[in-house]
N, C-alpha and C positions, 0 to 999 in steps of 0.2 A: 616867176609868174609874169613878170614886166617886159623880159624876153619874149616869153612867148606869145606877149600881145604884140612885139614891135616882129616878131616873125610873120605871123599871121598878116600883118598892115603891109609887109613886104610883097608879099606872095600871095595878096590880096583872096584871104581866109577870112572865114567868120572866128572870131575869135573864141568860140566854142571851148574847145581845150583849156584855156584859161581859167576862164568862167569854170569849167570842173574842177579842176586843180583850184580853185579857191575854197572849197568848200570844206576840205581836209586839211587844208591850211587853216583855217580858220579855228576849227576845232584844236589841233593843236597847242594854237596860240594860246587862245580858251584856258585850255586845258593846264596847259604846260606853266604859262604865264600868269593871265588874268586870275585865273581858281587861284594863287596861293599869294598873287599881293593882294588879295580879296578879303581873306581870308587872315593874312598878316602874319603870315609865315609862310618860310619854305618848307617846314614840316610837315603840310599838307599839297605839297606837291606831290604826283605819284611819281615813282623811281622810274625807272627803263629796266624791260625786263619781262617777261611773262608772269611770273609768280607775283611783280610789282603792281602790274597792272591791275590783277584782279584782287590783290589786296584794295587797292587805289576804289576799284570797282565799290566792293562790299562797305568802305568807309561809307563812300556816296551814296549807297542804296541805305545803309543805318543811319546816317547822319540828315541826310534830305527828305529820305523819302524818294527819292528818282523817278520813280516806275511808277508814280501817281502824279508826275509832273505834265503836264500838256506838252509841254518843249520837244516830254522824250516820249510820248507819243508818235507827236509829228515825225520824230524821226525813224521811229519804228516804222511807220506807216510807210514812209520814203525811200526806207533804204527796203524794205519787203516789195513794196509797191514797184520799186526798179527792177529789181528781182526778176518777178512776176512780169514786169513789160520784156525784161531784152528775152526770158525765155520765151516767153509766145513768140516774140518778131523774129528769134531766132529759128523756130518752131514753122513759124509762115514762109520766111526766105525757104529754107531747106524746103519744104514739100510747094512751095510755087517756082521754082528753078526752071528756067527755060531749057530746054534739051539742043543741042544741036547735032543729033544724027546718031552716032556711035556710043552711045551713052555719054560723052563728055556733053559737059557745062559750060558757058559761057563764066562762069563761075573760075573760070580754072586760074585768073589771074586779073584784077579788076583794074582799068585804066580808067582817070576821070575824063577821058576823050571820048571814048567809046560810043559811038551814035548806037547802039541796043541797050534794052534795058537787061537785066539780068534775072532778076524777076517781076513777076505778075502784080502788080499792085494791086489793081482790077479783080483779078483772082482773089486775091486777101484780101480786100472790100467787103466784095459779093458776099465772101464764107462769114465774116464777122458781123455784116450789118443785116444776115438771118438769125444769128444768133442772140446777139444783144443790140438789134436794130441800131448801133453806131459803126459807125466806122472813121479812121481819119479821112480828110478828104486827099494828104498825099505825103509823101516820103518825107520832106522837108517837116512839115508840124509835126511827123511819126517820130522824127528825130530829136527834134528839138523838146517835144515830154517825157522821151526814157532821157534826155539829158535835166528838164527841170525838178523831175521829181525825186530826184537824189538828190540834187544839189539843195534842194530846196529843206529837205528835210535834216541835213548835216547841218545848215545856216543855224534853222530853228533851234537844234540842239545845242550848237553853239548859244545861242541868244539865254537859252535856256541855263548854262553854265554860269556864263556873264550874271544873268538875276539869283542865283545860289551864290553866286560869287561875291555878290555885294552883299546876303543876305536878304534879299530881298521874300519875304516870306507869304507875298501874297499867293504863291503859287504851290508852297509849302503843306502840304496835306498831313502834317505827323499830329496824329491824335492824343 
């Protein structure tokens, strides 16, 4: 990840990438590490593995309570809510595509030099901010929310591991 932030400062990037790639690092960590010195064993570490995993899974959901935790709310929310954003944007590039002549797109190979735009932004305004009177006001913010709302939402979970981890039971719903 330290790499990639010393690329990015190279090649004078927003370190975007990064900043993603933390967030699934983090859960990991979480997961792999802090959950079972938490806990004080490696016994409750989950194994590697598909069948591990969702064993791992059902401990957590019988033992915490998970799915009534706010933590993993937030991250439901997040990682649905990202979902939901790149398909729509996905959704508006595709049907505001600038045409250039022959049926081909400007689309056909995207350079960051390029003096045109490729689509309509304007166009995906207009449609959006009749429907649900918002809209963004431009490409760069449109960017950077389908990037925080994920990331943002794997942190929480993580955070949310870390306080089961320690036991912490304020957030613990088991009746």
């Amino acid at each position: 990840m330290l790499h990639q932030f010393k690329l990015a400062r190279s090649v004078q990037l927003r370190p975007y990438n990064a900043i993603a790639f933390s967030a699934p690092i983090a859960v990991f960590v979480f997961v792999f590490l802090i959950y079972p010195l938490g806990q004080s064993g490696w016994f409750f570490a989950p194994s590697f593995g598909v069948a591990a995993i969702f064993r791992f899974i059902l401990f957590f959901l019988g033992f915490h309570n998970w799915t009534l935790n706010p933590f993993h709310m937030m991250r439901v929310a997040g990682v649905l809510g990202a979902a939901l954003l790149c398909a729509i944007h996905g959704a508006n590039v595709e049907n505001t595509l600038f045409e250039d002549g022959d049926g081909a797109n400007t689309f056909r190979a995207f350079n960051p030099t390029q003096a045109e735009e490729t689509y309509s932004m304007v166009t995906a305004n207009r449609f959006w901010s009749q429907i649900f009177r918002v809209a963004f006001s431009n490409k760069r913010w449109l960017h950077f929310f389908m990037l925080f709302v994920p990331v943002t939402g794997l942190w929480m979970s993580a955070l949310g591991v870390v306080g089961l981890a320690l036991n912490l039971r304020a957030y613990d719903f088991v009746s």
